[in-house]
C-alpha positions as semicolon CSV with decimal commas, in nm:
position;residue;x (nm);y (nm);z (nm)
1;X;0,147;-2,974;-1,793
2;X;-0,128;-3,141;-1,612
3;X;-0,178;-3,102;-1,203
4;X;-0,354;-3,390;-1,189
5;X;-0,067;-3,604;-1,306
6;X;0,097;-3,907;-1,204
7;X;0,402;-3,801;-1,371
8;X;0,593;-3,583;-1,153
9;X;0,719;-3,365;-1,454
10;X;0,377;-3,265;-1,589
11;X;0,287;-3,226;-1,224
12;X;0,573;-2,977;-1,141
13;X;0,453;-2,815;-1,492
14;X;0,148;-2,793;-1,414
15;X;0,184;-2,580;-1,068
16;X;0,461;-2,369;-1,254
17;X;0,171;-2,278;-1,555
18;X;-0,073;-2,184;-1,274
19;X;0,160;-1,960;-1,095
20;X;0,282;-1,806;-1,464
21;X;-0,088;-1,770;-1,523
22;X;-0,156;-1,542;-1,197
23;X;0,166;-1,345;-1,239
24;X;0,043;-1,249;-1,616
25;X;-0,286;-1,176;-1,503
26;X;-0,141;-0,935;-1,253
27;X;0,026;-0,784;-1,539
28;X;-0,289;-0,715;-1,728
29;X;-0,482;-0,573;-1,472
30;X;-0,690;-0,873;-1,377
31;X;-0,825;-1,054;-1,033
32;X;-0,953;-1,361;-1,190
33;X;-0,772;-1,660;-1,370
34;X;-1,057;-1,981;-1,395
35;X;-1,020;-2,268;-1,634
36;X;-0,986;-2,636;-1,573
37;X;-0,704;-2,616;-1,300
38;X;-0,712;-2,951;-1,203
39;X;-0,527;-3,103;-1,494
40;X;-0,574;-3,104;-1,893
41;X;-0,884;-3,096;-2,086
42;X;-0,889;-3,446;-2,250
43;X;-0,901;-3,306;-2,623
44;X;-0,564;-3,146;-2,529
45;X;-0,398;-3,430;-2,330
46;X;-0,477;-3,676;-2,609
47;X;-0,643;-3,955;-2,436
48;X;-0,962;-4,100;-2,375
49;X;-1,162;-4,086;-2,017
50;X;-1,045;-4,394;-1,853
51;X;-1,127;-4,591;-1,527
52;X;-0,897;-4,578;-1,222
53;X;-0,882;-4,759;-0,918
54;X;-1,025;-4,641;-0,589
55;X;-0,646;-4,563;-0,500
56;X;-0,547;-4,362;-0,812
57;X;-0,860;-4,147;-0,781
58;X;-0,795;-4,029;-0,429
59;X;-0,393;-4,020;-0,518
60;X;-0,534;-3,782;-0,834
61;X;-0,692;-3,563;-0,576
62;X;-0,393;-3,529;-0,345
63;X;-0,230;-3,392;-0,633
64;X;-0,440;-3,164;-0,722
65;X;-0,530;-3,021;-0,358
66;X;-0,131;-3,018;-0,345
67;X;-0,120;-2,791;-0,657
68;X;-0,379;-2,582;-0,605
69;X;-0,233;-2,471;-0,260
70;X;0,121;-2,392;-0,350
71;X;-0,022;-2,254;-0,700
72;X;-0,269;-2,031;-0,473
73;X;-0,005;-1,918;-0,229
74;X;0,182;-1,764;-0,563
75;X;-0,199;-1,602;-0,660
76;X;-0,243;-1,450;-0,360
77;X;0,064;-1,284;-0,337
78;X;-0,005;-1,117;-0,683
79;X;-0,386;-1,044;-0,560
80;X;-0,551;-1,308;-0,791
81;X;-0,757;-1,550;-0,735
82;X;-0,779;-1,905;-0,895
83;X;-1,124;-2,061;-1,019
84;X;-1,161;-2,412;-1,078
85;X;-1,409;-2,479;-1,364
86;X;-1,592;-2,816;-1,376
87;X;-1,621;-2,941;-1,748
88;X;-1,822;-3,166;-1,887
89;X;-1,783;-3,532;-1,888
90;X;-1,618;-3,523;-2,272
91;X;-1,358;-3,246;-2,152
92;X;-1,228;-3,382;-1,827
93;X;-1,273;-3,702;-1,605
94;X;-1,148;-3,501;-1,322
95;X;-1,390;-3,244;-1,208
96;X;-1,754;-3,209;-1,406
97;X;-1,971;-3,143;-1,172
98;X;-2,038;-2,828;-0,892
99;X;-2,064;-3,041;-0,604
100;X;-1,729;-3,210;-0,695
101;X;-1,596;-2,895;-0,718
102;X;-1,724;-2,822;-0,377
103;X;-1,543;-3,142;-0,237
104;X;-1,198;-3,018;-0,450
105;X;-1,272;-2,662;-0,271
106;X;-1,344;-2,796;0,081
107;X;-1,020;-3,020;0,042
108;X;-0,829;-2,728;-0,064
109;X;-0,915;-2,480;0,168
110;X;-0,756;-2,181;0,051
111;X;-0,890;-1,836;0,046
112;X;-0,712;-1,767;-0,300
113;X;-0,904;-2,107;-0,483
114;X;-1,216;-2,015;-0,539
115;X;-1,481;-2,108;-0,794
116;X;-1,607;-2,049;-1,198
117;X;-1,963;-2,194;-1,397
118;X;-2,025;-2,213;-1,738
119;X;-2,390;-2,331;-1,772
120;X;-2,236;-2,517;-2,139
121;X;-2,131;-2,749;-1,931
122;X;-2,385;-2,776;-1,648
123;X;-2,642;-2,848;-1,927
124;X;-2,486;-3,178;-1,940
125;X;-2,373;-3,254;-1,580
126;X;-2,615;-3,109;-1,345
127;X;-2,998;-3,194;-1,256
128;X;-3,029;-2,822;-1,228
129;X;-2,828;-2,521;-1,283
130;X;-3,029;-2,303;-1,082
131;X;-2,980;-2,558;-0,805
132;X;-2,609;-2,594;-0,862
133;X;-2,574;-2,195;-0,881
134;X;-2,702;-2,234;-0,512
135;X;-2,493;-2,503;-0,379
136;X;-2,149;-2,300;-0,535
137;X;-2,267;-1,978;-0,483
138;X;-2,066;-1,920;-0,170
139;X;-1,732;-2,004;-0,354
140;X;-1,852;-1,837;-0,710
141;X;-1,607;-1,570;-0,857
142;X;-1,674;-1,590;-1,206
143;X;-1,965;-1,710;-1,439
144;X;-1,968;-1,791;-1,810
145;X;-2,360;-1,777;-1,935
146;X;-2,369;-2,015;-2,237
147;X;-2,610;-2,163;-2,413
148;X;-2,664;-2,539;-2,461
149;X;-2,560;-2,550;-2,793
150;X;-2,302;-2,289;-2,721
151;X;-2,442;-2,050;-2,940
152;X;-2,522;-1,730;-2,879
153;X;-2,701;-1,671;-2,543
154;X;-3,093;-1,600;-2,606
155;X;-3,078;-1,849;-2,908
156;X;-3,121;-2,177;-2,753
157;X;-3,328;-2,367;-2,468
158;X;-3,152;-2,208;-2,142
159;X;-3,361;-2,105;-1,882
160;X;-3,213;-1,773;-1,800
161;X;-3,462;-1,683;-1,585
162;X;-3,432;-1,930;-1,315
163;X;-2,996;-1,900;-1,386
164;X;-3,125;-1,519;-1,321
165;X;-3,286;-1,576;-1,007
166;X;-3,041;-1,872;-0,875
167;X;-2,699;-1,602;-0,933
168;X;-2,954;-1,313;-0,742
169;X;-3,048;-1,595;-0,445
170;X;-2,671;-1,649;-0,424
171;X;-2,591;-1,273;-0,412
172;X;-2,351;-1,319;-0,740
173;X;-2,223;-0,968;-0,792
174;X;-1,911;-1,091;-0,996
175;X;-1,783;-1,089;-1,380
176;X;-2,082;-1,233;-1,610
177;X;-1,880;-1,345;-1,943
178;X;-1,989;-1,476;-2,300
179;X;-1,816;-1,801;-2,473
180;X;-2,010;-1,869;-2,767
181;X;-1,869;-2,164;-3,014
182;X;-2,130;-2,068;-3,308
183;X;-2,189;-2,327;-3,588
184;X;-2,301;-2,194;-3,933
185;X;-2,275;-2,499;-4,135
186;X;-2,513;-2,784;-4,062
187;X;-2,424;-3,007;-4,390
188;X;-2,377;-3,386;-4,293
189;X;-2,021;-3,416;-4,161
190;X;-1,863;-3,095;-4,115
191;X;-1,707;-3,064;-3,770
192;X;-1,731;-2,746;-3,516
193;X;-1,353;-2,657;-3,444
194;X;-1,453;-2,473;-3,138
195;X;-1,128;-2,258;-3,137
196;X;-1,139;-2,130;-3,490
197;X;-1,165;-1,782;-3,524
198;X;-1,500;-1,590;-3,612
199;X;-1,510;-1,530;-4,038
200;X;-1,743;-1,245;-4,027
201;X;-1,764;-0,932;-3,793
202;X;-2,011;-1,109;-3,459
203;X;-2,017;-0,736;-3,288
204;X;-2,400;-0,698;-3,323
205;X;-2,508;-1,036;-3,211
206;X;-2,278;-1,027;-2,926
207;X;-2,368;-0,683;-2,832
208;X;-2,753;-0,809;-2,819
209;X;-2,600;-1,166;-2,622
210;X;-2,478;-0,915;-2,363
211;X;-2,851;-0,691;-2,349
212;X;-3,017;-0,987;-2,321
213;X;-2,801;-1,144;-2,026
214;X;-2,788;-0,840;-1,848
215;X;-3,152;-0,760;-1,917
216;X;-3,241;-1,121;-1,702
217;X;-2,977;-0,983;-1,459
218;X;-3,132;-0,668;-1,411
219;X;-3,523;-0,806;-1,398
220;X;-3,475;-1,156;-1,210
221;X;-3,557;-0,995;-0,853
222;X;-3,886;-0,914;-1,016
223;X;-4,164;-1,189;-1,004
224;X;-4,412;-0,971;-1,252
């Protein structure tokens, strides 16, 4: 399943996963399905980021404008909206950065395709987050506050603060979620398996994750 694909099976798969996506999140209740849209991550597709002509990359992004439309026809009908996510350059060779997001978007044109951040990721791609908060802000509908390491948020080097004050410029009233990775074992060799589940109970230090996102939410129109 892959929307970017040249294979017209994993493309057809990929729309059809998209539009089962919106119809379950209908089912539970929710307006929001955001994730890397545009085609696998490349952990899951198997294959390393690769080179392609001038004429493959723009053929890549006729497919996915094509998906996305007919996949956000199907979303709107059920009331949900689709958010591309741009991942970093390790995850995707699609779509890593906001303002190619913004070209995907602009392409698109579709009132149903809208947009989702995860500062993980803009930590590697972007010159600035608070500066890429601004340019998406008009397509945002969903925001995942990470740190760099992808611990938990208030452990590491983020600069919530100005991500504060960019999502308040913007007017960002939507969904502000967590997506911490945490690595407790530093020994020489041992690999984070991002998608393992927690061993121990992580209530408390999420609970204060969340206080101390929403406490920068709360204070960033305040200068003193």
């Amino acid at each position: 399943m892959d929307n970017g694909s040249d294979d017209r099976n994993a493309h057809r798969a990929g729309i059809d996963y998209l539009r089962y996506t919106a119809d379950c999140a209908a089912a539970l209740g929710a307006t929001v399905v955001g994730g890397p849209l545009t085609g696998n991550p490349l952990v899951f597709a198997g294959r390393a980021p690769l080179p392609v002509s001038e004429d493959e990359r723009l053929a890549r992004k006729e497919r996915c404008v094509k998906g996305l439309i007919e996949a956000g026809d199907h979303a709107a009908q059920a009331g949900i909206l689709l958010a591309v996510e741009p991942l970093n350059r390790f995850e995707s060779d699609v779509l890593c950065t906001t303002q190619q997001a913004i070209e995907l978007l602009d392409a698109v044109d579709h009132p149903a395709i809208k947009l989702m951040l995860d500062t993980f990721h803009m930590h590697m791609e972007e010159a600035s987050i608070a500066e890429a908060i601004r340019l998406g802000g008009a397509h945002l509908v969903h925001f995942q506050a990470n740190e760099n390491h992808r611990g938990f948020p208030g452990t590491g080097s983020t600069d919530w603060v100005a991500v504060g004050r960019a999502l308040h410029e913007v007017g960002y009233k939507g969904p502000v979620s967590l997506e911490p990775f945490r690595r407790n074992d530093d020994r020489f060799g041992v690999p984070l398996a991002q998608w393992r589940p927690p061993h121990e109970d992580e209530s408390e230090r999420l609970a204060a994750s969340a206080a101390f996102i929403k406490s920068h939410l709360t204070l960033t129109e305040y200068r003193r």
